[in-house]
Backbone bond lengths (Angstrom), bond angles and torsions (degrees), N, CA, C in turn:
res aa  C-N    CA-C-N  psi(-1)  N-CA   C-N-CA  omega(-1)  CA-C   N-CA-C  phi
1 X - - - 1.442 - - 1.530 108.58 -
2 X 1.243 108.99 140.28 1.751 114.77 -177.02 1.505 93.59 -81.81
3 X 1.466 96.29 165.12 1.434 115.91 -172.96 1.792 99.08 -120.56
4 X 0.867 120.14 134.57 1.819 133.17 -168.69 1.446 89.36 -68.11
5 X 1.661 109.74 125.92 1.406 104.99 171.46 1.651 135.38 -77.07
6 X 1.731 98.31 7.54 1.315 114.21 -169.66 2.071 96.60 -81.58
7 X 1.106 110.45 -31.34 1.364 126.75 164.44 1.773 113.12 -81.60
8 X 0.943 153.21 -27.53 0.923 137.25 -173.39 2.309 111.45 -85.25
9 X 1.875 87.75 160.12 1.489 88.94 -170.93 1.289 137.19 79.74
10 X 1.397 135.35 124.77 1.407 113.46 -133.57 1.375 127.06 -64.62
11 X 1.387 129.49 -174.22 1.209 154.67 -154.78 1.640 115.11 -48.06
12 X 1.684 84.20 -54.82 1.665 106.04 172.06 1.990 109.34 -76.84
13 X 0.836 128.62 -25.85 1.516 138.83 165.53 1.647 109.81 -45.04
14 X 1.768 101.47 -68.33 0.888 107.23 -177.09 1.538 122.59 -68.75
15 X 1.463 131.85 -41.79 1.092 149.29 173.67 1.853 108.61 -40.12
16 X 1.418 111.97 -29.82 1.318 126.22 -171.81 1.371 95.55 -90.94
17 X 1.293 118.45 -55.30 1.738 112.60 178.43 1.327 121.57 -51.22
18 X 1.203 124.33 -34.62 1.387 150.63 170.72 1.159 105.31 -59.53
19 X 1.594 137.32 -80.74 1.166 121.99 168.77 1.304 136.00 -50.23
20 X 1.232 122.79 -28.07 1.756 138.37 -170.90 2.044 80.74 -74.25
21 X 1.190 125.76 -71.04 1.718 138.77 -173.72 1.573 91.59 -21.75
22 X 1.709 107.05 -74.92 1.542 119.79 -159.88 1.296 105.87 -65.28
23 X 1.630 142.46 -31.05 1.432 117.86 155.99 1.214 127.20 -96.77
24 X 1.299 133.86 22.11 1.368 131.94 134.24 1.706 107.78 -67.94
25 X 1.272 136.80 -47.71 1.528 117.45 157.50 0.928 141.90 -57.70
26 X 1.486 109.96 -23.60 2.149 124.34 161.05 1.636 77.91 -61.24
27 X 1.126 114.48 -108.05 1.528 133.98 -161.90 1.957 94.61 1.15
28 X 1.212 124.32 -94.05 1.251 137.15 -158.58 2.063 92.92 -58.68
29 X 1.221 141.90 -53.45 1.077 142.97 132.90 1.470 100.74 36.88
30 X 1.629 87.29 -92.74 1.827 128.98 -172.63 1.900 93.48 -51.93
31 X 0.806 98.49 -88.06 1.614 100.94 -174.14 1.452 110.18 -48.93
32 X 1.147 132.57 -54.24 1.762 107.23 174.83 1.885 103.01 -63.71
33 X 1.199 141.33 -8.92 1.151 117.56 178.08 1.912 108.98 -117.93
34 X 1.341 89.83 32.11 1.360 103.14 170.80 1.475 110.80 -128.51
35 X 1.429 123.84 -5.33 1.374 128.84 158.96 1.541 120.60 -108.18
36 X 1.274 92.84 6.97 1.973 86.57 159.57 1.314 116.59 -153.27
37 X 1.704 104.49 26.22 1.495 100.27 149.54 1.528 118.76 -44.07
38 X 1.447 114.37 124.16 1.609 102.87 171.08 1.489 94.58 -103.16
39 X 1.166 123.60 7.88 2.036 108.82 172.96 1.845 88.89 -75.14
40 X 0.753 122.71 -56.88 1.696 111.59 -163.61 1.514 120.40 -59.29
41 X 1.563 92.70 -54.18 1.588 110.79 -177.61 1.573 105.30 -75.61
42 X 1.164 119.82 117.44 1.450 132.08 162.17 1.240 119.92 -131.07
43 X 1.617 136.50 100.43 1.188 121.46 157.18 1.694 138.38 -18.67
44 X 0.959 104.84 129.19 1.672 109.35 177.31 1.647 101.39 -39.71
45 X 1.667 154.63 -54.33 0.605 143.51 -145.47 1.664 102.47 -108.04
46 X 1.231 138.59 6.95 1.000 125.55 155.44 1.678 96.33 -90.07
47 X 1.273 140.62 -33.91 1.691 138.42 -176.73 1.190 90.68 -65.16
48 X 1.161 146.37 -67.10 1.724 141.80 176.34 1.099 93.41 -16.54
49 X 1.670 113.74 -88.31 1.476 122.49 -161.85 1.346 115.67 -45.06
50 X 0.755 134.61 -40.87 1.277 132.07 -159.22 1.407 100.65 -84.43
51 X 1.706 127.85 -41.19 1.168 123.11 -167.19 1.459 106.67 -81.75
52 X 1.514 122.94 -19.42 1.256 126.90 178.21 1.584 109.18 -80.14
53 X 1.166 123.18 -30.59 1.493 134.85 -137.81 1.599 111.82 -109.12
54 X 1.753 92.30 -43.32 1.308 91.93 -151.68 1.944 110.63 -124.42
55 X 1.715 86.14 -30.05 1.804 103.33 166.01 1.282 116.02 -67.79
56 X 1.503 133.58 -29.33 1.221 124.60 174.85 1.763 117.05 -64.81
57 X 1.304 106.66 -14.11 1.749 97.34 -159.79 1.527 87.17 -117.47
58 X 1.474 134.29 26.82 1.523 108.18 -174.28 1.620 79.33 -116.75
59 X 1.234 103.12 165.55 1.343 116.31 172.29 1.761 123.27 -120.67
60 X 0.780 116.81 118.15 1.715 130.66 -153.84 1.575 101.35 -65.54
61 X 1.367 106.82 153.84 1.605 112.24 -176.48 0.684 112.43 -48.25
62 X 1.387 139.39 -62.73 1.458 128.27 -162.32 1.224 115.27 -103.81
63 X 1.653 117.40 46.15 1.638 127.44 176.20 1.012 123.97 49.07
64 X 1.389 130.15 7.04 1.993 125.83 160.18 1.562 112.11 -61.72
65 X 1.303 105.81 127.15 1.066 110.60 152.72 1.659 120.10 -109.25
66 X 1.451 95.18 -165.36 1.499 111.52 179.42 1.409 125.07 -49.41
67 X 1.291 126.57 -52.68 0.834 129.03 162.52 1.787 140.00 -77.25
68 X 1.436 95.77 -2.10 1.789 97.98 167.87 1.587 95.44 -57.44
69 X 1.857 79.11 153.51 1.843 95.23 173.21 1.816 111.40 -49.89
70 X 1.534 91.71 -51.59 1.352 83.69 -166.31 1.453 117.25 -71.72
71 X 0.988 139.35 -1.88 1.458 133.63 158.86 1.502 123.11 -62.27
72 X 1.391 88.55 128.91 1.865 102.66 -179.87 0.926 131.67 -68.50
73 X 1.481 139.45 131.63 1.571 145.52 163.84 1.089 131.36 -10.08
74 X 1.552 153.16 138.72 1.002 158.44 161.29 1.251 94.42 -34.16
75 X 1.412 131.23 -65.32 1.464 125.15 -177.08 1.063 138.56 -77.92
76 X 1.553 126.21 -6.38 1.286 162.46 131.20 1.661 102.05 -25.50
77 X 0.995 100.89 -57.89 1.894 115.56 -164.52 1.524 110.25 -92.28
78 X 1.312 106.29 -12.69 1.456 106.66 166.67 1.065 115.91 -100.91
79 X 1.510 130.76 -22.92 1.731 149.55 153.59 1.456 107.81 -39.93
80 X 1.416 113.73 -66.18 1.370 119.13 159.01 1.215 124.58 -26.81
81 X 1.560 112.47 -76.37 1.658 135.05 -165.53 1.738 90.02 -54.95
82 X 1.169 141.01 -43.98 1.669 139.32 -177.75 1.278 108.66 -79.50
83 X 1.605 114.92 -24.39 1.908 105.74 170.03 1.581 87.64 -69.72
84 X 0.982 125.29 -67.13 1.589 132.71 -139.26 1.714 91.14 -54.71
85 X 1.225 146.24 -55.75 1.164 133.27 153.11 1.388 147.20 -29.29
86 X 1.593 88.90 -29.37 1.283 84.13 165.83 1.239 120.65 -111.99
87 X 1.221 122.21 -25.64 1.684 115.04 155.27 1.331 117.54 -32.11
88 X 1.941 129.17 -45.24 1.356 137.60 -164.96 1.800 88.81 -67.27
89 X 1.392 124.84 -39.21 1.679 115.38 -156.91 1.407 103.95 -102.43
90 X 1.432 134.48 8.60 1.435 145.86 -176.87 1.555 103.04 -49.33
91 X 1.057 114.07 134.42 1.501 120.65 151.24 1.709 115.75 -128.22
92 X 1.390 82.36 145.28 1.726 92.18 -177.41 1.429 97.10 -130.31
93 X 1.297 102.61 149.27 1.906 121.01 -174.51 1.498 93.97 41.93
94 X 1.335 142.75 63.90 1.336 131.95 157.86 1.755 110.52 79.84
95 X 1.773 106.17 -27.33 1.568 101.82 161.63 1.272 139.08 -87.41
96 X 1.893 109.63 135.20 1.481 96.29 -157.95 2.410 85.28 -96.66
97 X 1.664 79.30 142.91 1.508 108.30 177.79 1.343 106.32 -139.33
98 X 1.432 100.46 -151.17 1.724 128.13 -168.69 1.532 103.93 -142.46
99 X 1.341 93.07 119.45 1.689 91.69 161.68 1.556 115.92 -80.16
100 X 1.188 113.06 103.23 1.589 117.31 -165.12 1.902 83.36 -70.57
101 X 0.902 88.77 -87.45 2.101 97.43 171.17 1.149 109.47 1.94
102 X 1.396 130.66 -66.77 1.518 133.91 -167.10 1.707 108.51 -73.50
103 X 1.311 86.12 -39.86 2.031 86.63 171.10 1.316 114.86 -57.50
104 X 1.135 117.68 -70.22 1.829 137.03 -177.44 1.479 84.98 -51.26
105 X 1.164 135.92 -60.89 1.969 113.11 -166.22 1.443 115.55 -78.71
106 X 1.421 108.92 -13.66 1.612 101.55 166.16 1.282 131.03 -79.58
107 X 1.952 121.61 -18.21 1.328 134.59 174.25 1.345 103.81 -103.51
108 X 1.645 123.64 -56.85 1.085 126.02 -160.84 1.862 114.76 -5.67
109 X 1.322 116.54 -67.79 1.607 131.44 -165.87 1.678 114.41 -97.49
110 X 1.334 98.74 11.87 1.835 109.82 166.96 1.588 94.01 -53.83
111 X 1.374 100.64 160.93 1.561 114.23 137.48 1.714 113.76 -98.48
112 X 1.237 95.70 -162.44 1.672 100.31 -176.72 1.396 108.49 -74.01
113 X 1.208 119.11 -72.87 1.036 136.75 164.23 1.626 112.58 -8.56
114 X 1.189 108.19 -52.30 1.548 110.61 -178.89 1.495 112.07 -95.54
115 X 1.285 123.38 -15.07 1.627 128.20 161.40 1.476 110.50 -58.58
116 X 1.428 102.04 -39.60 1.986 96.80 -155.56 2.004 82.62 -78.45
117 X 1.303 121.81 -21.39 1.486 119.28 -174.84 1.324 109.82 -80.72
118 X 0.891 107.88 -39.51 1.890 111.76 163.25 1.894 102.14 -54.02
119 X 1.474 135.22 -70.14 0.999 137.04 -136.59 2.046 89.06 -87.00
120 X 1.439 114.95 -15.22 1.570 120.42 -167.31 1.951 68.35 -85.83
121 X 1.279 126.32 -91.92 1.298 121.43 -144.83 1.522 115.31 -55.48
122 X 1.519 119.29 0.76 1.342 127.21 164.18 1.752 125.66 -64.45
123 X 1.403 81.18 -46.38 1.414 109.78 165.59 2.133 106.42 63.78
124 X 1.053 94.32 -125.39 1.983 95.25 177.17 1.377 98.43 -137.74
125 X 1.104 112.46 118.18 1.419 121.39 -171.18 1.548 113.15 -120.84
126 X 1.316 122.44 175.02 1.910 120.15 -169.61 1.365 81.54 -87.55
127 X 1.502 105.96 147.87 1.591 119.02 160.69 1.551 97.60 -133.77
128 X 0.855 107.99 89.02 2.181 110.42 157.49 1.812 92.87 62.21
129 X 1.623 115.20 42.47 1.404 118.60 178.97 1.118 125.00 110.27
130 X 0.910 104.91 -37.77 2.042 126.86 178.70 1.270 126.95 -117.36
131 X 1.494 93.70 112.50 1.433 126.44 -175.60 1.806 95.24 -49.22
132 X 1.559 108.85 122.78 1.497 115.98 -163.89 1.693 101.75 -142.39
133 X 1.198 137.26 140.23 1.357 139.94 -162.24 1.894 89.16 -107.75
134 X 1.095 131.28 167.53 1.516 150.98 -169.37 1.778 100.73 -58.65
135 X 1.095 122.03 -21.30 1.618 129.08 -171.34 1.278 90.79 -93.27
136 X 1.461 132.10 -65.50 1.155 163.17 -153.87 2.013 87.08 -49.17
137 X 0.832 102.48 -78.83 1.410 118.07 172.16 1.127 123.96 -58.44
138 X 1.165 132.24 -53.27 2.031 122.21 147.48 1.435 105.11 -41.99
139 X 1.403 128.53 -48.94 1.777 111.66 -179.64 1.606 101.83 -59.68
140 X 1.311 127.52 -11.87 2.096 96.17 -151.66 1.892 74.53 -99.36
141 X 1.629 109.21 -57.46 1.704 123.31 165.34 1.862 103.85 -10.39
142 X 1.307 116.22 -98.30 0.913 107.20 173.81 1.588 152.39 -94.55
143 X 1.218 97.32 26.61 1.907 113.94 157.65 1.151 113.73 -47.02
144 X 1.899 105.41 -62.23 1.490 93.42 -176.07 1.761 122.80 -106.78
145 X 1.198 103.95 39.55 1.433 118.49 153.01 1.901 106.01 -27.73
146 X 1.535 85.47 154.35 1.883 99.06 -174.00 1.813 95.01 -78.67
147 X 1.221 115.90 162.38 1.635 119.64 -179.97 1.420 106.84 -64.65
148 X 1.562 103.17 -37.09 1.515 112.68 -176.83 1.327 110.10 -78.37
149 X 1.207 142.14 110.37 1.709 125.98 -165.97 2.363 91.70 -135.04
150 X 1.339 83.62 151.97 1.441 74.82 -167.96 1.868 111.16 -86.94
151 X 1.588 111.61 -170.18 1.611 101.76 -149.44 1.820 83.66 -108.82
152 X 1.061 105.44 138.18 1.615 109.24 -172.27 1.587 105.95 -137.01
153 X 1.747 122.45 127.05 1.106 150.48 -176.30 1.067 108.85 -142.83
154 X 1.479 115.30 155.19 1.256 145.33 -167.08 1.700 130.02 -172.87
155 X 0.966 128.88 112.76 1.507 124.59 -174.56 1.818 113.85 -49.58
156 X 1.522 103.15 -27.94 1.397 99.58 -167.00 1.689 102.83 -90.09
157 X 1.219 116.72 16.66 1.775 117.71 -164.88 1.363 99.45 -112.84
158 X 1.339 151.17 136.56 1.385 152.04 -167.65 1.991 104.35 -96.12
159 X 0.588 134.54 114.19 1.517 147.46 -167.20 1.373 121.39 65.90
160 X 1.468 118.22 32.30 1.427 123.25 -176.52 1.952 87.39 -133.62
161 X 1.151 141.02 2.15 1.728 129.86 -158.06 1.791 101.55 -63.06
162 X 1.396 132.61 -12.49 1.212 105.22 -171.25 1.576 101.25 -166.70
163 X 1.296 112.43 134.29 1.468 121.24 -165.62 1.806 127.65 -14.08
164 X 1.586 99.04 -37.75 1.397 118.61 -159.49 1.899 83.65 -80.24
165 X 0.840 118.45 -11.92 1.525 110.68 -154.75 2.019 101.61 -76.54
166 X 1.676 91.85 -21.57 1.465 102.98 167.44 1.344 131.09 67.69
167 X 1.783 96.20 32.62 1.500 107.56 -174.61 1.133 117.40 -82.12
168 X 1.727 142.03 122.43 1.407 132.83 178.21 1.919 94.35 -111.31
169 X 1.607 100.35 -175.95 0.935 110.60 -131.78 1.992 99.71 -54.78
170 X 1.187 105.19 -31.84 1.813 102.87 -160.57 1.271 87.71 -81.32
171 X 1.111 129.81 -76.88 1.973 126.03 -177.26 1.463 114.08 -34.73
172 X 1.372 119.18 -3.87 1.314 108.13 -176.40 1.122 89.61 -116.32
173 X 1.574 150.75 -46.36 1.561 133.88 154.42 1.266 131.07 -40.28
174 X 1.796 121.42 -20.87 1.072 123.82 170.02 1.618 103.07 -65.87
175 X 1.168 94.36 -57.26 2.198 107.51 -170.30 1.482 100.20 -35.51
176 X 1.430 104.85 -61.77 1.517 111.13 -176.48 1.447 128.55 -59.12
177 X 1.479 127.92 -10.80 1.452 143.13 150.05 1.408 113.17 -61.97
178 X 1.572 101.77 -60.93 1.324 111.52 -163.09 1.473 114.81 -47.23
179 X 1.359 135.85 17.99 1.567 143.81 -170.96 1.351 79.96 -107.69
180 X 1.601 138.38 -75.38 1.318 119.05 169.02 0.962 147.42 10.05
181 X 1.438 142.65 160.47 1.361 149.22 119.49 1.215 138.65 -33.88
182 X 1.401 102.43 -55.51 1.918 127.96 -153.91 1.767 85.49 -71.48
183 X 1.104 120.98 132.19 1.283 130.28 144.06 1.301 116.18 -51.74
184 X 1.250 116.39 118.80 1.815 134.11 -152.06 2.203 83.28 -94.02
185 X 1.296 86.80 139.98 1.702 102.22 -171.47 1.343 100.36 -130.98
186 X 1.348 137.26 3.65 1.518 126.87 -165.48 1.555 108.29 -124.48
């Protein structure tokens, strides 16, 4: 009986085949479950629907609606929805990044009410080919964030109010949705 050559030859031989095997399956892993995420990828016409259909009748965590004072303008929220784009495509010194900063100070102190109007006037937009809804684009934005990401608080954010609370950059964009409606996907 043959012996599998992925096993054969010594200890240290094999130990290398073994590891080299297991990240060629991470590797391919990553990429088949990075081309059929359906949380990111959403056609423009399911983001329609939903923003036509289904965002008008939900009512946001912490009960703001449309008409509280503090909720922002139709044009307010579309002012936003065009910063928030362009903060995601910013380059500085020739490198293209994210102004995490400009994001977090443009939502941070929304209510709901004015988040789900930010994420309606965002609508589904091109991301590097693919038609991507406002989540869609905070997931690809901050996936590959640095390991080191900085510590972000705010009084107006619900489990982020004070340093110890230990929010970095994605847990602290989640917090800041979570006043919302939209089931947060990123």
């Amino acid at each position: 009986m043959k012996k599998l050559a992925l096993f054969e030859g010594s200890w240290q031989k094999v130990l290398i085949k073994v590891v080299v095997l297991l990240l060629i399956l991470f590797v391919t892993y990553r990429i088949i479950k990075e081309i059929f995420n359906p949380k990111r990828k959403k056609s423009k016409q399911v983001v329609d629907n939903y923003i036509n259909n289904e965002l008008p009748n939900t009512i946001p965590v912490d009960d703001s609606n449309p008409t509280d004072p503090e909720t922002i303008s139709d044009s307010e929220a579309q002012l936003i929805a065009q910063n928030l784009e362009i903060y995601m495509n910013e380059t500085t010194f020739g490198i293209p990044g994210t102004n995490e900063q400009g994001i977090f100070n443009s939502l941070q102190c929304l209510n709901g009410a004015s988040l789900n109007k930010v994420y309606a006037e965002f609508g589904a937009r091109d991301y590097e080919g693919t038609t991507m809804d406002l989540f869609g684009w905070f997931g690809q934005e901050f996936s590959n964030s640095a390991f080191v990401t900085l510590i972000h608080f705010n009084d107006c954010v619900p489990g982020c109010e004070s340093y110890f609370d230990q929010c970095r950059d994605l847990s602290y964009l989640r917090a800041i949705w979570s006043k919302s409606s939209i089931p947060i996907t990123f």
